[in-house]
C-alpha positions as CSV (number, residue, x, y, z in Angstrom):
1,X,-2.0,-8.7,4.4
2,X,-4.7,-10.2,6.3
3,X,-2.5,-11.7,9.1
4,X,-2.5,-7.9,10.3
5,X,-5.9,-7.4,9.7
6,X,-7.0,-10.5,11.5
7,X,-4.6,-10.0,14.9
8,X,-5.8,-6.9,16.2
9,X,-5.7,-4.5,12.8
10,X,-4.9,-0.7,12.5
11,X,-4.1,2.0,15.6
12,X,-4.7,-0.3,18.2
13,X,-1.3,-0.5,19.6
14,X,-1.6,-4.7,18.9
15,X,-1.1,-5.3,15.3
16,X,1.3,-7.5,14.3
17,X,3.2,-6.3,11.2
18,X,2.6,-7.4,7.7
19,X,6.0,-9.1,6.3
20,X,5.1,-10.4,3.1
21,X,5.0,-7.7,1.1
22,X,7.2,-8.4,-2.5
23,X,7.2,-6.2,-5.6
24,X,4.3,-7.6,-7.2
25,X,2.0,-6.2,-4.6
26,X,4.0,-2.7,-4.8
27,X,2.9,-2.5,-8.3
28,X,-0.7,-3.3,-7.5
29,X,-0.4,-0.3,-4.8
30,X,1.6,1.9,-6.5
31,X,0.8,3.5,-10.4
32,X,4.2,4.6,-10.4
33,X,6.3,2.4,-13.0
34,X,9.7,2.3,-14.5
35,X,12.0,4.8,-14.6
36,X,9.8,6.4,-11.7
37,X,9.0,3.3,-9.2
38,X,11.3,3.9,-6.4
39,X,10.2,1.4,-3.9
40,X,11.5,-2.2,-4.3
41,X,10.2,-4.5,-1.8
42,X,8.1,-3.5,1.9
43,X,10.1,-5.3,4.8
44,X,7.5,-4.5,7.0
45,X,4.0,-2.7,7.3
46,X,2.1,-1.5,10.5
47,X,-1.2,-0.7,9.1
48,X,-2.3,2.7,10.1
49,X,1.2,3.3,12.1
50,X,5.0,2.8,9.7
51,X,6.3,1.6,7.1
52,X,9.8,0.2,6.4
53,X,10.6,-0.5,2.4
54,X,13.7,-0.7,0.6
55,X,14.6,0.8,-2.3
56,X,17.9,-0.9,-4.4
57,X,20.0,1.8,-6.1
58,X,21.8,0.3,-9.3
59,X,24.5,2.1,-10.8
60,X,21.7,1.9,-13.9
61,X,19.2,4.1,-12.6
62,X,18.4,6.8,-15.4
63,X,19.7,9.9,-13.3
64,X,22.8,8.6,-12.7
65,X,23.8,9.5,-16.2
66,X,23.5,13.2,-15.5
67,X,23.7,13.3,-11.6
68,X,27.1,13.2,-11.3
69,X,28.6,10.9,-13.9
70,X,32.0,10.9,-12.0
71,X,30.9,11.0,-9.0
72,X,27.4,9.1,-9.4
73,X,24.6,10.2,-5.9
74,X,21.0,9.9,-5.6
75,X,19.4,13.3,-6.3
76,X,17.7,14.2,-3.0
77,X,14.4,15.3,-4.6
78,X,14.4,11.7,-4.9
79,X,14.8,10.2,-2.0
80,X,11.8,12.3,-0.7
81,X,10.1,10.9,-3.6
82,X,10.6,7.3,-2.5
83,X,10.1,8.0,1.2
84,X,6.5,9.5,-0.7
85,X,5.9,6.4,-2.5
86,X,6.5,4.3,0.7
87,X,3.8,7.0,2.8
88,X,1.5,6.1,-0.1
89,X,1.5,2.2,0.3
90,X,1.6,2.4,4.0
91,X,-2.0,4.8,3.5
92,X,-3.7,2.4,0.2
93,X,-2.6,-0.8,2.4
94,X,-4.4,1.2,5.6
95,X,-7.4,2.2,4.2
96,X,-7.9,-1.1,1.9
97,X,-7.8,0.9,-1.3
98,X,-5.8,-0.8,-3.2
99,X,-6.9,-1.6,-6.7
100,X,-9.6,0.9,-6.8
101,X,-7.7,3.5,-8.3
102,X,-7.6,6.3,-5.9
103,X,-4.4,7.8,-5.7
104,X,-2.2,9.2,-3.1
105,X,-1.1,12.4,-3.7
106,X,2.1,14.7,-2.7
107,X,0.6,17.7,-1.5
108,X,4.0,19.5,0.5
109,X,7.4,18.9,1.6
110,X,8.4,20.7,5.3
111,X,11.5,20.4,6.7
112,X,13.7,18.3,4.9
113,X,17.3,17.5,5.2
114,X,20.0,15.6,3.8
115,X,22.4,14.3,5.6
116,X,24.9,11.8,3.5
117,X,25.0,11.0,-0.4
118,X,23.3,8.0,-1.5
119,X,26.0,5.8,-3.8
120,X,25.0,3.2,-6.3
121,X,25.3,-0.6,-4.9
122,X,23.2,0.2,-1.9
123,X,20.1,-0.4,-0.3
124,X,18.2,2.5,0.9
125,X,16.1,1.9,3.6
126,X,12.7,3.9,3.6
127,X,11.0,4.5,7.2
128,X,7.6,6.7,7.4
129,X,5.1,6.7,10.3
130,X,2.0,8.8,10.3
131,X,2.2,11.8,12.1
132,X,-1.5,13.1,11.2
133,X,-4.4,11.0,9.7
134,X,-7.7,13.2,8.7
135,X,-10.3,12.0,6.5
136,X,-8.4,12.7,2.8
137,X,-4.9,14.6,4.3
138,X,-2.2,13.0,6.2
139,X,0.9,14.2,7.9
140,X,4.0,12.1,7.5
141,X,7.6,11.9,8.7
142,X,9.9,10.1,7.1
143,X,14.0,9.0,6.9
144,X,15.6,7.5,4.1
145,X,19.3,5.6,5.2
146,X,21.9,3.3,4.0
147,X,23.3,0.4,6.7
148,X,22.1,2.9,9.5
149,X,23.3,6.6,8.3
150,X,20.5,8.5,7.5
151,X,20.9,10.2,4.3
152,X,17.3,12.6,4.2
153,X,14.9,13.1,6.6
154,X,11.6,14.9,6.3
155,X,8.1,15.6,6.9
156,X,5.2,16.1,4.0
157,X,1.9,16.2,3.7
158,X,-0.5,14.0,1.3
159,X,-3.7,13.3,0.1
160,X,-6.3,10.6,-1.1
161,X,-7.7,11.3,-4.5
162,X,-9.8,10.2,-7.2
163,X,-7.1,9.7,-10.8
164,X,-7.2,12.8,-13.1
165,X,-10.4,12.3,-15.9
């Protein structure tokens, strides 16, 4: 994460992306957790700009076994959900917050659209980008695809907060 940091760092229209991002340091950014994690690995990070992460849909995901069970797709509530849990590494990673236990939460969903079913075997490939940054609420827009055919597409709002008491 630093190599970003170090070459130019967030919004500056110089950063260099950060690569090396595996699912070990998803779960330190992330408090989602089995059945619910739905990012698998970040391919790339532009702090304080996108995100691309990949999410790999096994014919053993829980909702498979009602959602169809002949004809087995990704429910699209979540695919907006993992386009959501990319927005919130892409905003921990940018503001440095992760491992202090601030959470990033779903505030609204505008706009969204699905476009093609999402099958098991594939890899779903989750782009966000900021489209608004104030201090605690952030716009962003996101599309969710497999090899190049976008299946959702939406924008949703967000916001930093302190974990329930």
């Amino acid at each position: 994460m630093s190599s970003e940091r170090e070459n130019g760092g967030a919004g500056d229209g110089q950063s260099q992306p950060v690569t090396d991002y595996d699912i070990h340091k998803v779960l330190e950014a992330l408090p989602h957790r089995y059945p619910l994690l739905l990012v698998d690995r970040v391919k790339t990070i532009h702090l304080g700009e996108r995100i691309h992460a990949v999410k790999a849909v096994s014919m053993n995901e829980e909702f498979f076994q009602g959602h169809f069970p002949s004809a087995p797709i990704m429910p699209g509530v979540l695919q907006i959900e993992a386009l959501a849990q990319a927005a919130a590494i892409l905003g921990i990673e940018t503001l440095e917050l992760a491992g202090t236990g601030k959470l990033v939460i779903f505030m609204g969903i505008e706009s969204a659209k699905f476009r093609a079913p999402v099958k098991p075997g594939c890899l779903l490939d989750l782009e966000v980008e900021f489209v608004q940054k104030r201090s605690r609420v952030y716009r962003f827009k996101g599309k969710a695809s497999v090899e190049g055919k976008t299946s959702c597409e939406t924008e949703f709002t967000a916001m930093i907060a302190d974990p329930p008491s």
